[in-house]
C-alpha positions in Angstrom: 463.2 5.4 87.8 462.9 3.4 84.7 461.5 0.5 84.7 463.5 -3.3 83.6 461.7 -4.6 80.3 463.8 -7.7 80.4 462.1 -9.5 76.6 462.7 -5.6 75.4 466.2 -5.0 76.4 467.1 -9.1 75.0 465.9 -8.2 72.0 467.4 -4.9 71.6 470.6 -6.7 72.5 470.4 -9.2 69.6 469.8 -7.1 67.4 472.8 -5.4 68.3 474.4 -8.7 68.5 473.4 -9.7 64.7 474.9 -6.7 63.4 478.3 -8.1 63.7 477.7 -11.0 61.2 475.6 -8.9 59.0 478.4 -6.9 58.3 480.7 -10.0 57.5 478.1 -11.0 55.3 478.1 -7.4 53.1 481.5 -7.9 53.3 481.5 -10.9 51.1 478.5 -9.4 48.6 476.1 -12.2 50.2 473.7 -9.7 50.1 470.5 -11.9 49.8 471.4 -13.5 53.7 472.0 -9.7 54.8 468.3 -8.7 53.3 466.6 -11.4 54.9 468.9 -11.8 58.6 468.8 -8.3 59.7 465.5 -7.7 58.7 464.2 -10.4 60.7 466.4 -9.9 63.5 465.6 -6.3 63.9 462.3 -6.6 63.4 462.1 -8.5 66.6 462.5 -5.8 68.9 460.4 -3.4 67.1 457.7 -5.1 67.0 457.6 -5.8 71.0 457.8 -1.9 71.1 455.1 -2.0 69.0 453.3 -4.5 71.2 453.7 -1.8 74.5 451.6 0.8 72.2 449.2 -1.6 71.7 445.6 -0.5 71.4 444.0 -3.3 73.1 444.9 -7.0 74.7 444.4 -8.6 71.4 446.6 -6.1 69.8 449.7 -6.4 72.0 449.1 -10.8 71.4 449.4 -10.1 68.0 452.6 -7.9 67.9 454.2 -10.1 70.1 453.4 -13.0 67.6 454.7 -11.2 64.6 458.1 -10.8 67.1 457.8 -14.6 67.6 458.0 -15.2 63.9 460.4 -12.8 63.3 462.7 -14.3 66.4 461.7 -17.9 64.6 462.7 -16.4 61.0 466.1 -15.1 62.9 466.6 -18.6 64.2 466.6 -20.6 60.9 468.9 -18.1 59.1 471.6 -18.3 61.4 471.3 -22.0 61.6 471.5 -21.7 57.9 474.6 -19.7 57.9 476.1 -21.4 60.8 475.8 -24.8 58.2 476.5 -23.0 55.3 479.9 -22.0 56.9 479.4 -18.8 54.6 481.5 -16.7 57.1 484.1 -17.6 60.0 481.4 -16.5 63.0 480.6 -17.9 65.9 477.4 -18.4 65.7 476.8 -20.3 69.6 475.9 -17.3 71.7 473.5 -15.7 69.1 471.9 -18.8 68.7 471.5 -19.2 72.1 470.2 -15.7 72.4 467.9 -15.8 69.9 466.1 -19.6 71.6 465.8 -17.6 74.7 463.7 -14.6 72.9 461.6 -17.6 71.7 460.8 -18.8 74.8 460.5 -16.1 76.6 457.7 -14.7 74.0 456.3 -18.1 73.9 455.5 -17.6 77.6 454.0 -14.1 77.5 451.8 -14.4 73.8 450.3 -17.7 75.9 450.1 -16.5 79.2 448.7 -13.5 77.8 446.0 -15.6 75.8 444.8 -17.4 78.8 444.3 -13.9 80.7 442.4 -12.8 78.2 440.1 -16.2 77.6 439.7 -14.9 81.6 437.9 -11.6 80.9 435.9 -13.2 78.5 
C-alpha cells in the first residue's frame, strides 16, 4: 500500500501545473521567464525528494529550505508574469497552489527544527 505524501504529490502537481504557461512563454521567445520559472518550479519537488533521502535530521531541514526558496522564487515570477500580462494565463489557481506549498513547508522545516532543538 503506498503511502499519501501530501507536500510531495502538491508539488509534483505544480509542477505539472507550471508547465502549461511555460510553454506559452516559449511560445512567444520569452525565453529568459521560461529559464528562470520552470526551473524554480520544478525544482520544488525535487528537492523534497531529496529531503526523504536525507542523511540525517539537519539534512532533510535543509532540502526542505532549498524547496522553500525555490516555492518562494516560483511565487514572485508568476506574480511577475501575472503583472507583466506577458501571456493571456490565468494565473489564480497556480498562485494559489504555489502559497499553499509555502505554508505547508513553512510548517514542516519549523516544526521539524523544534523536534530537533528537542533531541538536543
Amino acid at each position: 500500500m503506498k503511502t499519501e505524501n501530501i507536500i510531495k504529490d502538491k508539488a509534483f502537481d505544480f509542477a505539472l501545473d507550471s508547465i502549461k504557461p511555460y510553454k506559452s512563454l516559449n511560445e512567444e521567445k520569452e525565453y529568459v521567464f521560461v529559464k528562470q520559472f520552470i526551473r524554480s518550479a520544478t525544482s520544488i519537488g525535487a528537492n523534497i525528494n531529496e529531503a526523504q533521502a536525507g542523511i540525517s535530521k539537519r539534512d532533510f531541514i535543509a532540502k526542505m529550505s532549498i524547496a522553500s526558496k525555490e516555492a518562494r522564487e516560483s511565487n514572485y515570477w508568476l506574480q511577475l508574469l501575472k503583472q507583466a500580462k506577458i501571456i493571456n494565463y490565468n494565473y489564480e489557481e497556480v498562485l494559489l497552489k504555489s502559497e499553499e506549498i509555502l505554508k505547508i513547508l513553512t510548517s514542516i522545516i519549523k516544526t521539524s527544527q523544534a523536534n530537533l532543538k528537542s533531541i538536543y
